[in-house]
N, C-alpha and C positions, 0 to 999 in steps of 0.2 A: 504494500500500500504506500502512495505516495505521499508527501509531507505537504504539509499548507504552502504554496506557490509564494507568499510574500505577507506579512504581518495587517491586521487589520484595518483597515482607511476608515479616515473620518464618516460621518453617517451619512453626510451628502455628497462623498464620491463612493458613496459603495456601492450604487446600482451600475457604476462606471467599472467598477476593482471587478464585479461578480463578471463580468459582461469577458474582462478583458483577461482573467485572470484566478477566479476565483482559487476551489482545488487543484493541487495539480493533479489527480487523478478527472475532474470533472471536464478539466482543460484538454488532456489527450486524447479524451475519448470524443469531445467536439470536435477538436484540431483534424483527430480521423478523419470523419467526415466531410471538413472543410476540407482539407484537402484533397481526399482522393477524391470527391466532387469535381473540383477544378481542375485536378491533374488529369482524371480519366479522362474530364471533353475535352480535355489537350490532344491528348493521345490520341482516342479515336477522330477528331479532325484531323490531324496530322497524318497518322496512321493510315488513313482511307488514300491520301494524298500517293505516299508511297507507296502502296500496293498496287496505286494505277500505274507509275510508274515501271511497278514490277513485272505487272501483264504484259507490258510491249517488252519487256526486255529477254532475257533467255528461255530456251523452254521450262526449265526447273524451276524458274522464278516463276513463273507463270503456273506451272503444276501447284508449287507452294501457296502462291494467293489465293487459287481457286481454292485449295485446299482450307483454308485458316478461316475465309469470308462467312461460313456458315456460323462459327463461333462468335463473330463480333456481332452481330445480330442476338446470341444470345447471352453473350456480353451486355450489350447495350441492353437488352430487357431486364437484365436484376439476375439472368440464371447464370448464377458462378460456375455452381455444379458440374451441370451439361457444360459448360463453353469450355469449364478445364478437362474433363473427362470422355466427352462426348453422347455420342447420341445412337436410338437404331437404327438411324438414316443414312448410316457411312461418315457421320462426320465423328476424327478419330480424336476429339479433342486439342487443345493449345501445348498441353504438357506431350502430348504423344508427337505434334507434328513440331513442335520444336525440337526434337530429338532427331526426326527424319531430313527434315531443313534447316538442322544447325548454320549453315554452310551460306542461305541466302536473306535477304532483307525480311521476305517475307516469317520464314524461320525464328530470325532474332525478335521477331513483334510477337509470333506465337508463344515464345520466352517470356518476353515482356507483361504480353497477356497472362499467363500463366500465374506470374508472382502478382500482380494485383489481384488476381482472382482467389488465390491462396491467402492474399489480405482481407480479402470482401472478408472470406471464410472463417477470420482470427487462428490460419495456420501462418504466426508469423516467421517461424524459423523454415519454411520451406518458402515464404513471399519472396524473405530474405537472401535465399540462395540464388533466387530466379531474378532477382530485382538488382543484383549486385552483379550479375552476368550481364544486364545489355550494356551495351556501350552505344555512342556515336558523336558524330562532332556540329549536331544540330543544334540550335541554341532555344528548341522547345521540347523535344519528347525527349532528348538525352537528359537534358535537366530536369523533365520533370519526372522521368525512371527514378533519379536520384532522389527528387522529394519523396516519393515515393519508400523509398527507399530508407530515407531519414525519417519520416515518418511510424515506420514500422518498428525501427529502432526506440526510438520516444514511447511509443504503444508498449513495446517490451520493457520499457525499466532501462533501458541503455543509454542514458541521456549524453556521456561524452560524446558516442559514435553520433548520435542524433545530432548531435550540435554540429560537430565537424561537418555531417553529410550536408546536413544544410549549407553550411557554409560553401561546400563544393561544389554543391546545385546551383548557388546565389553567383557562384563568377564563374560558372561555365557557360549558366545562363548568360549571363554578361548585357541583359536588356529591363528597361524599365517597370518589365511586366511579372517578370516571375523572382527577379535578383529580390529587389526589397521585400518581396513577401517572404522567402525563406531566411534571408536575412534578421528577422523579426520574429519567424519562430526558434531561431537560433537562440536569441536575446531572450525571448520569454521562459524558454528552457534556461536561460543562466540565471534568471529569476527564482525558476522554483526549484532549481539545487543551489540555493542563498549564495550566487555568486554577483549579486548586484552590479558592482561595479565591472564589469565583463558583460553584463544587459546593457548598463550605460552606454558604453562606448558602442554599443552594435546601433542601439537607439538613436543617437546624436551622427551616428555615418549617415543611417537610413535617411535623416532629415539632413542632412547636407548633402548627399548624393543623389537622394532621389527625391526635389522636393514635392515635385508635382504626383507623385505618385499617390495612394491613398494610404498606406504605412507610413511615407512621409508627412502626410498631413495628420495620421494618428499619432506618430511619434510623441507630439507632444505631451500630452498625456501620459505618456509611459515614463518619458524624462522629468516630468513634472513632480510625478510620485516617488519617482526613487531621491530627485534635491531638495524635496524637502523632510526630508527624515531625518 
């Protein structure tokens, strides 16, 4: 069980403390959600993008997409289940054809797919293995594999990894969009293993680096809390 996230606030920022921070157990299991919300309609937008790619390109790649296609459909519906293991229609699952198409784009998505769906599921030490395997040098699904990824870590109790991973996802990302948000669950996690001053400085980057961003325009509040203690 996790520890209280940061020491009590006055009564008229509490609905602000609860919102932003309350338990840290109460915090991961939302952040879950937020995230893989946002990370997954990363994915499969992007995901869709390269598979088309994949069709016009060699025949194996082209085996592989047709192959995978049937699961993101039951991806995208809520069935973890089926899309990792498959179905009695011939489709062989994300974990089966990622083993078969290690080798092509389509392959390494069926991987991808796989460890978030092993997340959906709270298997987080097999998300882990599959989520820690993709790579690429995209500046939206490679980064957000890695939220992904950092996230699972944080859900386990692993808060260094989780921190770091963030931090890796935030400058690989390297753009306005996903950098400050992991960035900031980085900082919240140094919050609720009482490393304040290490939330600080991730808080006051966020707001000079990214000001226009919406973590940059929250920041202040989170900075606010911790200078006047």
């Amino acid at each position: 069980m996790a520890k209280k996230a940061v020491n009590p606030a006055p009564k008229q920022d509490q609905k602000s403390l609860e919102q932003a921070l309350s338990k840290s157990e109460q915090f991961f299991e939302n952040n879950k959600k937020t995230i893989f919300g946002c990370l997954i309609a990363i994915i499969v937008i992007i995901a869709g993008s390269m598979l088309y790619v994949a069709k016009v390109a060699q025949p194996r790649q082209i085996k592989a997409a047709e192959a995978i296609f049937p699961g993101e459909n039951y991806f995208v519906n809520g069935d973890f289940t089926t899309a990792l293991n498959g179905d009695a229609y011939g489709f062989e699952g994300f974990e089966e054809l990622a083993k078969q198409y290690k080798s092509t784009k389509a392959g390494k998505l069926a991987g991808l797919y796989a460890g978030l769906c092993y997340a959906q599921l709270d298997s987080l030490e097999m998300a882990q293995k599959y989520l820690a395997k993709f790579s690429g040098n995209d500046q939206m699904v490679a980064p957000a594999a890695l939220g992904a990824l950092a996230n699972c870590y944080a859900t386990a109790g692993q808060y260094n990894k989780a921190i770091s991973t963030f931090e890796k996802a935030a400058k690989k990302a390297n753009n306005n969009l996903l950098s400050p948000y992991f960035y900031m669950q980085a900082g919240i996690i140094y919050e609720s293993i009482d490393k304040p001053a290490q939330a600080l400085k991730i808080y006051k980057m966020v707001k000079a680096k990214y000001p226009e961003s919406n973590e940059g325009i929250e920041a202040d509040k989170y900075i606010a809390r911790l200078t006047s203690k």
